[in-house]
N, C-alpha and C positions, 0 to 999 in steps of 0.2 A: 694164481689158482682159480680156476673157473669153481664157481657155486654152485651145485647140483642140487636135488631135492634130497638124494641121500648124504652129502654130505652134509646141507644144514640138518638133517636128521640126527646127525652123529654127533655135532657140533652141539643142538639140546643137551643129547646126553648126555655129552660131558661134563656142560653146564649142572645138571640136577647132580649128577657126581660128584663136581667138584665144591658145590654147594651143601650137598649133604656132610662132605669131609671137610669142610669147614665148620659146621654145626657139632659136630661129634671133638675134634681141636677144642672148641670154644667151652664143652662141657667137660671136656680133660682139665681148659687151664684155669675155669672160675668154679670154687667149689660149691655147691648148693643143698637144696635138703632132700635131691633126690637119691633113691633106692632103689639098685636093680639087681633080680636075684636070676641065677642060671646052672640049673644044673651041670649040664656038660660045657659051662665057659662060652658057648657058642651064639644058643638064643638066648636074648633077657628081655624078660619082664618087669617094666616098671611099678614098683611095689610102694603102698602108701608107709611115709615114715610116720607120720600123726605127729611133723612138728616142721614148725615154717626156720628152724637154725641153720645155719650153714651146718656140714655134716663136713669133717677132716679127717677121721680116723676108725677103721673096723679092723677088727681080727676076729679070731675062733679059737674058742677052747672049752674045756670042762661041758663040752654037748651044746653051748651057746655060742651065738654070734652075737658081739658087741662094737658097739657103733660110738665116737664121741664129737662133741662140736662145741659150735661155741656158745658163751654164755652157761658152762657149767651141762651143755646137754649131754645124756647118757643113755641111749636105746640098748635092750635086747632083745634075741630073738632064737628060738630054737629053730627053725627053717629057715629063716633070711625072709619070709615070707609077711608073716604078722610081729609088729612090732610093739613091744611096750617100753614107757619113759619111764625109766629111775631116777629116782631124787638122788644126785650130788651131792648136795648141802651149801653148794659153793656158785657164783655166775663166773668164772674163771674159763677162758676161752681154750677149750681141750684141742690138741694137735696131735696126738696118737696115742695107740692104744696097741698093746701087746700082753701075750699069753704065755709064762712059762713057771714052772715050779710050784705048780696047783694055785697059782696067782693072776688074776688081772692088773697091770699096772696102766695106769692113762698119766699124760703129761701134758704139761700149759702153761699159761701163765696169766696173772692176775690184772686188775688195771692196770695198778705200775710196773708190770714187763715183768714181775719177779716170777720166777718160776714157781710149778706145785705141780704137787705129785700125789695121785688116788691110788686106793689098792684093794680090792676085792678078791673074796674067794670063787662067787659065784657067779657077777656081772652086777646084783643087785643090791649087795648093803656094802658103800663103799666108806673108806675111811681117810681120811685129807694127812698127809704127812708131811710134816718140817725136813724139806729138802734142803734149808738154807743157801740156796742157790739164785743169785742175783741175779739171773738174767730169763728170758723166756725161752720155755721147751717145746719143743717142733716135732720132733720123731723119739721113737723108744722101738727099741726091737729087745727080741732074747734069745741067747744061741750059748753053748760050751757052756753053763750053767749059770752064767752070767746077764741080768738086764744089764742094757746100756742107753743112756738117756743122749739126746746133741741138741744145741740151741743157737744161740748167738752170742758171739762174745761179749764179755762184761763193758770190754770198753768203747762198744757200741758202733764205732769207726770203722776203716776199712786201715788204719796206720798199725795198730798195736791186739797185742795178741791176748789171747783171754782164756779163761777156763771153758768151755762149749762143749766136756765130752765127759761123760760120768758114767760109771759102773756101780752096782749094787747086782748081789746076791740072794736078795731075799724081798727088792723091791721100796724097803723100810729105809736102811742104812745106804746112802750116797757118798763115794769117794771120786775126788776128781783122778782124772786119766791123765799119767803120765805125758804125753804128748800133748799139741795146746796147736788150735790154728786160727787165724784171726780173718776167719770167714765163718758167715752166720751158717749153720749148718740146717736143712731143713727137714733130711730123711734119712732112715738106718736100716737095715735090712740086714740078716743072717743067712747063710746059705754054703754049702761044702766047706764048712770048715773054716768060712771067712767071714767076717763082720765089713760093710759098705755102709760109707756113709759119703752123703753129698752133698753141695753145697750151692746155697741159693743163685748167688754172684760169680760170675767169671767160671761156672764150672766144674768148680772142683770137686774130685774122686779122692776119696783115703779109703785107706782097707788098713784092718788087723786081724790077728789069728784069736786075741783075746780080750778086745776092747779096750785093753791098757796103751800098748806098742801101734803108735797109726804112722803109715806113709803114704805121701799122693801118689796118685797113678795117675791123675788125666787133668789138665786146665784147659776148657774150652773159652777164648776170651769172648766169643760170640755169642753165649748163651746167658740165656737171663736163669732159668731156674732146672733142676734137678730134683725127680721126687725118684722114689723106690719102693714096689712091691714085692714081697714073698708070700711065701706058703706062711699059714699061723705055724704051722708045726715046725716053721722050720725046714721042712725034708726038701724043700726046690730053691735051684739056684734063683739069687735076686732078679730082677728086671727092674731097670734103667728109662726113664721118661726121660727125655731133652728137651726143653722147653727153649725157645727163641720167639720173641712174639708170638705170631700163630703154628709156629713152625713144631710139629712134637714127633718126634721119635724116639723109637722102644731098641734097646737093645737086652741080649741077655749075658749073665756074669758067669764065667765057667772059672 
């Protein structure tokens, strides 16, 4: 291939392109304490959070946007725009945060990996509740009237199979779910009807109708991680992150 002036022209461009879509991967797969707000999904503006914590977890509800991270951190916001830090109570490392049943529920876990679970009405005066759940929590979504909390299994391994998937009603009271898989689960999502959850290691996809009854649908042995976003409300079907090294793509859940 002979070298032209316009083809190394083209050849920059790609370069800054494919450089750019590397920087944007790289803010996909390490999480940090940035905030960006966007009306129509399309343009965003980076917005100051007023805190140097890694940031894991936002949803919407009751007219608020709430944000959770690690070390016990808890933002709100009614625009997504200006941010204020609510007191926890707790330095407990938060991994999601969901909105249903005139409740905030956040979920995490403590130094020693044990799980914990907050509950507010409002975003701002939250309350620490005895989940008695050994292990740490990663996602919480809420759909069909039901929170459902996922983590990592108790027995820490990748051999033997553990409790990693809880439902509560009211946010307070946690019962383990009938079904058990011994993959750490890191993300849960609701949408048409269906609860998704997926899983850090090797890929794995479960879906239920009620967060009790789960079955796989997908192992990809090539992928290192799996997250999930939806609508706070609920009303939109999930979306699927694929995580492979640098490698991330979005699918959607119909």
């Amino acid at each position: 291939m002979i070298n032209t002036p316009g083809s190394k022209k083209l050849q920059h461009v790609k370069g800054i392109f494919y450089f750019l879509l590397l920087l944007f991967c790289m803010a996909a797969i390490f999480p940090s304490q940035r905030l960006f707000a966007a009306k129509a999904g399309v343009t965003w503006k980076k917005r100051d959070s007023g805190t140097t914590k890694g940031l894991r977890g936002v949803t919407y509800g009751n007219s608020t946007f709430v944000a959770v991270g690690d070390e016990g951190t808890i933002l709100t916001s009614a625009d997504g725009v200006i941010w204020t830090t609510r007191a926890s109570g707790d330095t407990a490392h938060l991994g999601g945060v969901t909105y249903g049943n005139s409740t905030f529920v956040a979920v995490g876990a403590d130094e020693g990996d044990v799980g914990i679970i907050f509950t507010s009405a409002d975003g701002v005066i939250w309350t620490t509740r005895a989940s008695d759940i050994a292990l740490e929590l990663s996602g919480v979504t809420y759909g069909n009237s039901t929170f459902v909390a996922v983590g990592a299994p108790e027995s820490k391994g990748y051999g033997g199979f553990g409790d990693n998937i809880f439902t509560s009603a009211d946010g307070v009271t946690w019962t383990d779910a009938e079904d058990r898989f011994n993959e750490s689960l890191t993300a849960v999502a609701y949408g048409n009807s269906t609860f998704v959850a997926v899983g850090w290691w090797w890929g794995q996809i479960i879906t239920s109708p009620d967060g009790v009854e789960w079955k796989s649908r997908a192992l990809w042995s090539h992928v290192w991680q799996l997250d999930l976003c939806s609508r706070g409300d609920g009303g939109e079907n999930p979306y699927l992150a694929r995580r492979g090294g640098l490698d991330v793509q979005v699918f959607r859940y119909y």
